[in-house]
C-alpha positions as CSV (number, residue, x, y, z in Angstrom):
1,X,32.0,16.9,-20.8
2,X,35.5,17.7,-21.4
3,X,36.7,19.6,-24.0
4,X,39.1,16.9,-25.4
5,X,37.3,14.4,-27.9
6,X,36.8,11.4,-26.6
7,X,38.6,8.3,-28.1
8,X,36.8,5.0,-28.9
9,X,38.0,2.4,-30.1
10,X,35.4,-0.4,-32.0
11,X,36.4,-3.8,-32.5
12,X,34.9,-4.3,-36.0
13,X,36.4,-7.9,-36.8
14,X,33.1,-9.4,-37.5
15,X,33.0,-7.8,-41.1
16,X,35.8,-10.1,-42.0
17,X,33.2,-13.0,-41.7
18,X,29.7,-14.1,-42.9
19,X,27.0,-11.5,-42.1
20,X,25.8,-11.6,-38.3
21,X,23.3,-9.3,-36.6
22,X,26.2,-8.3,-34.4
23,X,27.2,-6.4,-37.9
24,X,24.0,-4.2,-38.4
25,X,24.5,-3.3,-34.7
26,X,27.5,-2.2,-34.9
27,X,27.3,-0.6,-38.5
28,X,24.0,1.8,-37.4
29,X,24.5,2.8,-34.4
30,X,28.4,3.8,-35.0
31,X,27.1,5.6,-38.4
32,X,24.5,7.4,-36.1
33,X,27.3,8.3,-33.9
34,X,29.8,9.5,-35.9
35,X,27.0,11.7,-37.7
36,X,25.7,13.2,-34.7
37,X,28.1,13.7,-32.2
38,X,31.7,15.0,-33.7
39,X,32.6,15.4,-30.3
40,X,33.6,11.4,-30.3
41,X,36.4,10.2,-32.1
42,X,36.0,6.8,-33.0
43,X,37.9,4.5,-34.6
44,X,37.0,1.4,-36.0
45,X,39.3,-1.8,-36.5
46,X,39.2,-4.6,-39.3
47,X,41.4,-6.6,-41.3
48,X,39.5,-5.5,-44.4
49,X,39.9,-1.7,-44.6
50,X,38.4,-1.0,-48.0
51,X,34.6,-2.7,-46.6
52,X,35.1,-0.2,-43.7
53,X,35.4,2.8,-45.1
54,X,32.3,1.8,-47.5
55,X,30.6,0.7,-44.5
56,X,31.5,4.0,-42.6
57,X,32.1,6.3,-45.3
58,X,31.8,9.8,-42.7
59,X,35.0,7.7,-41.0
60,X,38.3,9.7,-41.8
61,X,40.4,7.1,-43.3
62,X,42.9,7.4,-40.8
63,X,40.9,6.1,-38.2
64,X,40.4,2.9,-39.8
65,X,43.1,0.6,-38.2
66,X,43.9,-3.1,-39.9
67,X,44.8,-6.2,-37.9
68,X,47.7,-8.1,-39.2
69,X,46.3,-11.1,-41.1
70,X,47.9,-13.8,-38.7
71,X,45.6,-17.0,-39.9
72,X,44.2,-17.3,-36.6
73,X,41.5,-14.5,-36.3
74,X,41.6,-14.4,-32.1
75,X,45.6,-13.1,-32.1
76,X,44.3,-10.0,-33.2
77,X,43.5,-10.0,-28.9
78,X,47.2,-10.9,-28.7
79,X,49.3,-8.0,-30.8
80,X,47.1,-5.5,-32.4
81,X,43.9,-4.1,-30.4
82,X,46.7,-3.6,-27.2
83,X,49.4,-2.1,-29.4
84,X,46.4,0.5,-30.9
85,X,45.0,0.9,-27.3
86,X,48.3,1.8,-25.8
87,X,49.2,3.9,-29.4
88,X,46.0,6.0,-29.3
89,X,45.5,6.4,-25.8
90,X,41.5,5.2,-26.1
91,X,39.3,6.4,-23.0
92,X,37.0,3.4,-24.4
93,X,37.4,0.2,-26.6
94,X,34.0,-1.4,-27.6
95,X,34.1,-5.3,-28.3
96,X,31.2,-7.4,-29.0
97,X,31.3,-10.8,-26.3
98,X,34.5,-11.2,-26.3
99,X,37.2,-8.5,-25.1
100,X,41.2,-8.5,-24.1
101,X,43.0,-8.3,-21.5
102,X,42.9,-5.0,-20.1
103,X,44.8,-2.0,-21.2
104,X,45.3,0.2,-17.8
105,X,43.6,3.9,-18.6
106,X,40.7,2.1,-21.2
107,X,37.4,1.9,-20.0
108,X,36.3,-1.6,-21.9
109,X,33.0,-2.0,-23.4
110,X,31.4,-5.6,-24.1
111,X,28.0,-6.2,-25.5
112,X,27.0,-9.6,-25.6
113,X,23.9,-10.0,-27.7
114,X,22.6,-13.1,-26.4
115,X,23.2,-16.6,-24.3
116,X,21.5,-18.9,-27.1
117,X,24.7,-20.9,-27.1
118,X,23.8,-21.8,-23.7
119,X,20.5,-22.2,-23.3
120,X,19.6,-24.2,-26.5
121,X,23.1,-25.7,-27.0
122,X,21.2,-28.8,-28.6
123,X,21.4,-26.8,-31.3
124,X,25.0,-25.8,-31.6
125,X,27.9,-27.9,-31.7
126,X,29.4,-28.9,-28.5
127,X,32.9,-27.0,-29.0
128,X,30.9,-24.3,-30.1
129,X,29.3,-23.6,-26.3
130,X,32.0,-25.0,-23.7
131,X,34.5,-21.9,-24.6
132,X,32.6,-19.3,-25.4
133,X,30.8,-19.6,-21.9
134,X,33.9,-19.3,-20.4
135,X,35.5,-16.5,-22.7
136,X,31.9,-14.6,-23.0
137,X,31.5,-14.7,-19.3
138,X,35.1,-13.5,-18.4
139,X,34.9,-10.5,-20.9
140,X,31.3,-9.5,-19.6
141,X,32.4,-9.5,-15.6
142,X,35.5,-7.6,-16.2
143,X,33.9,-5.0,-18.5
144,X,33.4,-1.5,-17.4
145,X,30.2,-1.2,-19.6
146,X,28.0,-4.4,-19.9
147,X,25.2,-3.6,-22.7
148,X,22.9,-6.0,-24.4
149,X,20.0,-5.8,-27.0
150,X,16.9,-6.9,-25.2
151,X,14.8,-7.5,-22.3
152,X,15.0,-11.6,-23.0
153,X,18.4,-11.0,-23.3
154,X,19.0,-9.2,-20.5
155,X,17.2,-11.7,-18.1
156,X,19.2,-15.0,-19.5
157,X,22.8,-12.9,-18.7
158,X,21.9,-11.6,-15.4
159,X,20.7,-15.0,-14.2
160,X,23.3,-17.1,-15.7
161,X,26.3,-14.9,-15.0
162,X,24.8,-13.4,-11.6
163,X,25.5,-9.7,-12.4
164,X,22.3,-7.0,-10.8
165,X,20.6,-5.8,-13.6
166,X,21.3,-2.3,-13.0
167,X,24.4,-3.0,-14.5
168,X,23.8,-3.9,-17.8
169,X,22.4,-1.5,-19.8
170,X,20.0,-2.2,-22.9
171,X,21.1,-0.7,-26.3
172,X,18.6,-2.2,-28.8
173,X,18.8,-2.7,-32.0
174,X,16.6,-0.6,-34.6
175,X,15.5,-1.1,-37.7
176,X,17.4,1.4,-40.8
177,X,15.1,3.2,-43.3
178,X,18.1,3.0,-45.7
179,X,15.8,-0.1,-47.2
180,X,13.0,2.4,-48.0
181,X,15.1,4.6,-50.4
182,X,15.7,1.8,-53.4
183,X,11.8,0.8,-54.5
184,X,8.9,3.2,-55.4
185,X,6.7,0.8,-55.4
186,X,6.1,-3.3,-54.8
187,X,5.6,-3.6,-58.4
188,X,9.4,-2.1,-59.1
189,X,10.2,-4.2,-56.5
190,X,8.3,-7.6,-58.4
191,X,9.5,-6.5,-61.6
192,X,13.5,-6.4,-60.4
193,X,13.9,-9.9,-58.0
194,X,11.6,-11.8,-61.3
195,X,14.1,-9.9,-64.2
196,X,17.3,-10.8,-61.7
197,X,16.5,-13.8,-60.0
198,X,13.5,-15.8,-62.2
199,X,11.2,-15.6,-59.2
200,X,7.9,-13.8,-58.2
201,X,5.1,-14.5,-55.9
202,X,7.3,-15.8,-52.9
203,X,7.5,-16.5,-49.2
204,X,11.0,-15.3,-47.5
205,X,13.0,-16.0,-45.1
206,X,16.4,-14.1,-44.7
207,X,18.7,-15.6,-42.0
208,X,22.6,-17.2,-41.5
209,X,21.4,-21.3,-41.9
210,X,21.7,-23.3,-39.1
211,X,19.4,-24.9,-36.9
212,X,17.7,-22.7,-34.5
213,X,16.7,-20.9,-37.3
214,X,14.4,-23.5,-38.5
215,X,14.8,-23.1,-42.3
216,X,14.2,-27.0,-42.3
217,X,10.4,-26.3,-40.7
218,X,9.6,-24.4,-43.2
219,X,10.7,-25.9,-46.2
220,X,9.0,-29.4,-44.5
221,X,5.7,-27.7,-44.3
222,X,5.9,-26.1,-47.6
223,X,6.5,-29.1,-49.6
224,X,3.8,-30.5,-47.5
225,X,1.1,-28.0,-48.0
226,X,2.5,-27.9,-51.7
227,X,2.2,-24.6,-52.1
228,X,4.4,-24.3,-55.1
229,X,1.3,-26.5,-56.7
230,X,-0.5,-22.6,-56.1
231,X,2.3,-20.8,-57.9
232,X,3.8,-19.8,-54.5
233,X,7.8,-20.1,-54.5
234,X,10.2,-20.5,-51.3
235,X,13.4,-17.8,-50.8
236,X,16.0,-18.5,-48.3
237,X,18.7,-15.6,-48.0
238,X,21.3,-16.4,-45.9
239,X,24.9,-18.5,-45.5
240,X,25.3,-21.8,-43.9
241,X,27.2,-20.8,-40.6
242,X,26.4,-24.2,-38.5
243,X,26.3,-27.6,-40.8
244,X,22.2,-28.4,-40.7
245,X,22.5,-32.2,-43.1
246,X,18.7,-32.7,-42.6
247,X,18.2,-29.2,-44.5
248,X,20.9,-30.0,-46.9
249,X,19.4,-33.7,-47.5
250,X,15.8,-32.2,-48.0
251,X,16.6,-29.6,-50.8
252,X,18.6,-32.1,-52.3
253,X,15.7,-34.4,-52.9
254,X,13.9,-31.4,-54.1
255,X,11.2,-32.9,-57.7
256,X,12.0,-30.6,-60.8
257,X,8.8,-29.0,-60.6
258,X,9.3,-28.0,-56.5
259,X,13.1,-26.9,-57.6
260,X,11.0,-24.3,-60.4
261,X,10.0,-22.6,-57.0
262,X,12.8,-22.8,-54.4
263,X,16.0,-20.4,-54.5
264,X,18.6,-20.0,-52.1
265,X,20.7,-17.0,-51.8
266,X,24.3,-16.7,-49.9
267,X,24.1,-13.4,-49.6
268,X,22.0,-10.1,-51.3
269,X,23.3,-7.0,-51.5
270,X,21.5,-3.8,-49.4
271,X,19.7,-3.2,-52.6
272,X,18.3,-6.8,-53.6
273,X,17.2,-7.7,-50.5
274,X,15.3,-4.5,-50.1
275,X,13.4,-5.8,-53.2
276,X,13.0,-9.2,-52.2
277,X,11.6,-7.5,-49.0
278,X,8.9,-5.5,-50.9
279,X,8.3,-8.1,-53.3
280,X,7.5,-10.7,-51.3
281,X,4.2,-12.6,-50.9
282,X,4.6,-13.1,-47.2
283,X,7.9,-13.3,-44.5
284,X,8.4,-16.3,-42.3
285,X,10.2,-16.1,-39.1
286,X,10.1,-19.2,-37.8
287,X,13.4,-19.4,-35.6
288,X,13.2,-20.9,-32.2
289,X,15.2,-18.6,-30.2
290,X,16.8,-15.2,-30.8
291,X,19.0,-12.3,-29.0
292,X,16.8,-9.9,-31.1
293,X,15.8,-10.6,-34.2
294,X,16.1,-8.1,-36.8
295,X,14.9,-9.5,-40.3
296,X,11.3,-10.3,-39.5
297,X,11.6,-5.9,-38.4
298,X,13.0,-4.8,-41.6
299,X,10.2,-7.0,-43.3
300,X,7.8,-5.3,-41.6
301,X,9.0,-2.0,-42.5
302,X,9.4,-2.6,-46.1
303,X,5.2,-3.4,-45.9
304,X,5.7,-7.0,-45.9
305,X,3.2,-8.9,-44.2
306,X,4.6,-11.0,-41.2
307,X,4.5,-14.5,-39.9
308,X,6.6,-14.6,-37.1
309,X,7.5,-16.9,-34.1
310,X,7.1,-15.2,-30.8
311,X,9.4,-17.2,-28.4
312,X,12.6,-16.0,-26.7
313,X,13.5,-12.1,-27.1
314,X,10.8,-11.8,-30.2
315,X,7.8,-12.0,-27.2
316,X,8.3,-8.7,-27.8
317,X,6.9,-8.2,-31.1
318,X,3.8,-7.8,-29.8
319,X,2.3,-5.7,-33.1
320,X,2.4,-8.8,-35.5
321,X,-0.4,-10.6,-33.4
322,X,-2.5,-12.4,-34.2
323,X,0.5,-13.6,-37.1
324,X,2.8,-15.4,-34.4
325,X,3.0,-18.8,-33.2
326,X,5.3,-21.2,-31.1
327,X,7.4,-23.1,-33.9
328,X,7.5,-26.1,-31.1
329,X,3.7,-26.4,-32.0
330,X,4.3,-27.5,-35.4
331,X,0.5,-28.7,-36.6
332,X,-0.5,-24.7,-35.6
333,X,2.2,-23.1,-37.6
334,X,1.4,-25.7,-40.9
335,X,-2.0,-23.8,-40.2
336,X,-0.7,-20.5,-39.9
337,X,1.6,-20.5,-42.8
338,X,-1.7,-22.0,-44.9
339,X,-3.6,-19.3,-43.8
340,X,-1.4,-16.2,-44.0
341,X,0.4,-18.1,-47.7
342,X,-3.4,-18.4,-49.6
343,X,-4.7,-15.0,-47.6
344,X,-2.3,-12.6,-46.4
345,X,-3.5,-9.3,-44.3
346,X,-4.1,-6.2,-46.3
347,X,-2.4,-3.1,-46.9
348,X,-3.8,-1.6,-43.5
349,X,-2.5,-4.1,-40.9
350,X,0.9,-4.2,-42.6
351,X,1.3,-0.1,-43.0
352,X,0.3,-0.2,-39.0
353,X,2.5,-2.8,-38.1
354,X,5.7,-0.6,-40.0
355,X,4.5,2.3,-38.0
356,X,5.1,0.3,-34.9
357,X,8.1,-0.8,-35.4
358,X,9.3,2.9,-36.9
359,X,8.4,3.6,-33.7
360,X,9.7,1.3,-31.2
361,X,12.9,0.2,-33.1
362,X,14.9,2.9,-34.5
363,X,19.0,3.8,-34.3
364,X,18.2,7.4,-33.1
365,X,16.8,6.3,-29.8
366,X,19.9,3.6,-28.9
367,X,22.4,6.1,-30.4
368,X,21.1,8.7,-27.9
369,X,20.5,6.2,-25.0
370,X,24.5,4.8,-25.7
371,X,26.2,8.3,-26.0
372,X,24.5,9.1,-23.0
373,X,25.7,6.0,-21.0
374,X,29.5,7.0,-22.3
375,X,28.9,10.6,-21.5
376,X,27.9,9.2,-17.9
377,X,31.1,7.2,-17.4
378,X,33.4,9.3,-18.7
379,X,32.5,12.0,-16.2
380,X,33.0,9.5,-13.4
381,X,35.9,8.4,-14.4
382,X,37.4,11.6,-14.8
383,X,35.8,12.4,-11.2
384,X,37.3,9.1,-9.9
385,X,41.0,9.8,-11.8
386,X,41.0,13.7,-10.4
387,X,40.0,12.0,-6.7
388,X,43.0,9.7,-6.8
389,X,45.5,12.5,-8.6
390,X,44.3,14.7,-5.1
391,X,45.0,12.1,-2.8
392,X,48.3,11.4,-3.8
393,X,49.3,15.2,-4.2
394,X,47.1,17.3,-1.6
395,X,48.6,20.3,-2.5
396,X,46.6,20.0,-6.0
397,X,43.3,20.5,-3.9
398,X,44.3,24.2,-3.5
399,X,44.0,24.6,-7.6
400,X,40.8,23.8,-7.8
C-alpha cells in the first residue's frame, strides 16, 4: 500500500433521520476501522455534528464535515459532498444506495442493503418505489465498488439490475457486544425496564413500524391468544416510518385491561434496549422480508430466546430452528408464538444460539473483509493511474 493515508469519505446523512439498519452498518464497521487501521483517514459527513462525534468519538473533530441545512435533504448531492470531494481530494467516497454524480479522481462506493422496495412494493407506497429503482440502480451501475449485506440480497440485485456477481462484494452486517457491557444479570435487567417503564414479563419486538414488518400480526394474534390474560405484556420499539392505519386502528381499540400490558416505544437508548433485550420473556421477529435483519441477532446475543421468521435474507438464520416459521402461514405462527410465549427454550439452547451468532456475525470479520477490498482497489488504481501517466510520457518508464 502506499505510504500516503488513504482518504475516505462516508456519507453519514442517515443519522439526521429515524433509526435504520443502514445506521448500525455504517456506525460499526467505520468505528472498527478507524480503530484498527490508522492508516485510513476517514471522514464522515452529517448535518448534525455533535451525534457524530458521540457516535465516532476516536474521529478527530476535524474530520467531521456538516451539510448545509437546505430543507431538502437530497441537495446535499448538489453543493456539499462535491465541494468536500474536490476540497479533500478523497481516493474513496462511501454512500449507502444512493450516490452523486461523479467527482473525476474518487473511486465511489455504494452499498445497497436490499431490493425490498421492489420486490414487495405492495407494501410500500407507490412513490416510494418508482424513484428509488431508478436512482438506486443508476448509483449501483456506475459505482466502482458495489457491496451488499447478504447472500438474499445479493441474488435479488444481481438479477434485477443484471450486474455478474463477482462484482458485488458481500460486507455483512455483525452483531456489537457493546449490548453485553450494561446488565450483570436478567434480573438487573427485569428490575430496570419494570422501575423505568412499568412493565415485566414481556414479548418484544424492536423494529422502524411499517408493514413488512408485521407488528400488526403480532399484536392480532396476541390479543387473540390473550396472553396478557397470563400476565404476559407486548413491547414494540421502534418509529412509525411508513403509515400502517390497520396497526394504528387496532391499538386504538386496545380494552383497559389489554392497554395494562402493551407499551410502545419511539425510540430506546443503547442502554434501555439492552435491558429490554435481557429482560424479555421471549423476541418476535415476525417481518416478511428483510436485507438482513439485525434485531432478532442482537436478541439472540443478549440470551433472549427467539421466534423468528425465516423468509427472505433471514433463511440464513439457520441456528434458531426449530423457532422459525413462514409469517404467510399465519395459523402455524399463532401456534408457535403459543408455544414458545407459555414455554420458552432454556438457558442451553439460547447460550448456543449467542455462540452462533458471536460467531458467524461479528464487525471484525466485515471490517477485515472491507479494508481488504479497498486495499485491493486502491492498488489497481494506482497501477491503472501509473499505466496511463507512462503512456502519455514514455520517458517516465526509464524512472522506474
Amino acid at each position: 500500500m502506499a505510504a500516503n493515508k488513504i482518504k475516505i469519505f462516508v456519507d453519514a446523512h442517515s443519522f439526521d433521520k429515524e433509526f435504520q439498519g443502514a445506521q448500525t452498518f455504517i456506525r460499526e464497521l467505520y468505528n472498527r476501522l478507524i480503530n484498527d487501521h490508522p492508516e485510513l483517514d476517514i471522514y464522515i459527513g452529517a448535518r448534525d455534528t455533535a451525534n457524530i462525534h458521540k457516535l465516532f468519538p476516536k474521529l478527530p473533530w476535524q474530520n467531521i464535515l456538516q451539510y448545509k441545512n437546505r430543507g431538502v435533504n437530497i441537495l446535499r448531492f448538489v453543493f456539499d459532498i462535491p465541494a468536500f470531494i474536490k476540497k479533500y481530494r478523497f481516493d474513496f467516497a462511501h454512500f449507502q444506495y444512493i450516490s452523486p454524480r461523479k467527482v473525476a479522481g474518487c473511486r465511489y462506493i455504494v452499498t445497497m442493503h436490499d431490493m425490498l422496495f421492489n420486490d414487495f412494493r405492495e407494501d410500500f407506497p407507490l412513490l416510494f418505489s418508482i424513484p428509488r429503482n431508478y436512482l438506486f440502480g443508476r448509483s449501483l451501475l456506475k459505482a466502482d465498488i458495489k457491496t451488499t449485506v447478504s447472500d438474499y440480497s445479493k441474488t435479488r440485485i444481481c438479477d434485477y439490475y443484471e450486474i455478474p456477481g463477482s462484482e458485488v462484494h458481500i460486507i455483512s452486517n455483525g452483531v456489537s457486544n457493546s449490548l453485553l457491557q450494561y446488565q450483570a444479570s436478567k434480573q438487573e435487567a427485569v428490575d430496570l425496564i419494570e422501575q423505568k417503564f412499568g412493565i415485566k414479563n414481556f414479548i418484544l419486538y424492536t423494529s422502524r413500524i411499517e408493514p413488512r414488518k408485521n407488528q400488526l400480526l403480532l399484536l392480532k394474534k396476541y390479543l387473540k391468544l390473550k396472553l396478557y390474560e397470563q400476565g404476559i405484556g407486548l413491547v414494540f420499539i421502534g418509529k412509525e416510518s411508513i403509515k400502517t392505519p390497520g396497526l394504528r386502528q387496532l391499538i386504538a381499540n386496545l380494552t383497559p385491561e389489554q392497554q395494562q400490558f402493551f407499551l410502545w416505544i419511539k425510540q430506546a437508548e443503547q442502554q434501555d434496549l439492552a435491558a429490554f433485550y435481557h429482560a424479555c420473556r421471549l423476541f418476535v421477529y415476525p417481518s416478511k422480508a428483510e436485507g438482513f435483519g439485525i434485531p432478532p441477532l442482537e436478541a439472540a446475543i443478549c440470551g433472549a430466546p427467539v421466534l423468528s421468521s425465516h423468509t427472505t435474507a433471514m433463511q440464513s438464520f439457520g441456528f434458531f430452528k426449530p423457532h422459525t416459521f413462514n409469517p404467510a402461514d399465519e395459523s402455524f405462527f399463532e401456534q408457535k408464538l403459543l408455544q414458545m410465549a407459555l414455554y420458552p427454550p432454556t438457558a442451553t439452547f439460547t447460550s448456543w444460539v449467542a455462540e452462533q451468532v458471536a460467531q458467524q456475525y461479528n464487525w471484525q470479520n466485515s471490517s477485515t473483509l472491507f479494508y481488504n477490498l479497498l486495499k485491493v482497489n486502491y492498488k489497481q488504481h494506482e497501477t491503472e493511474h501509473s499505466d496511463i501517466r507512462h503512456a502519455r510520457n514514455p520517458e517516465l518508464l526509464w524512472r522506474v
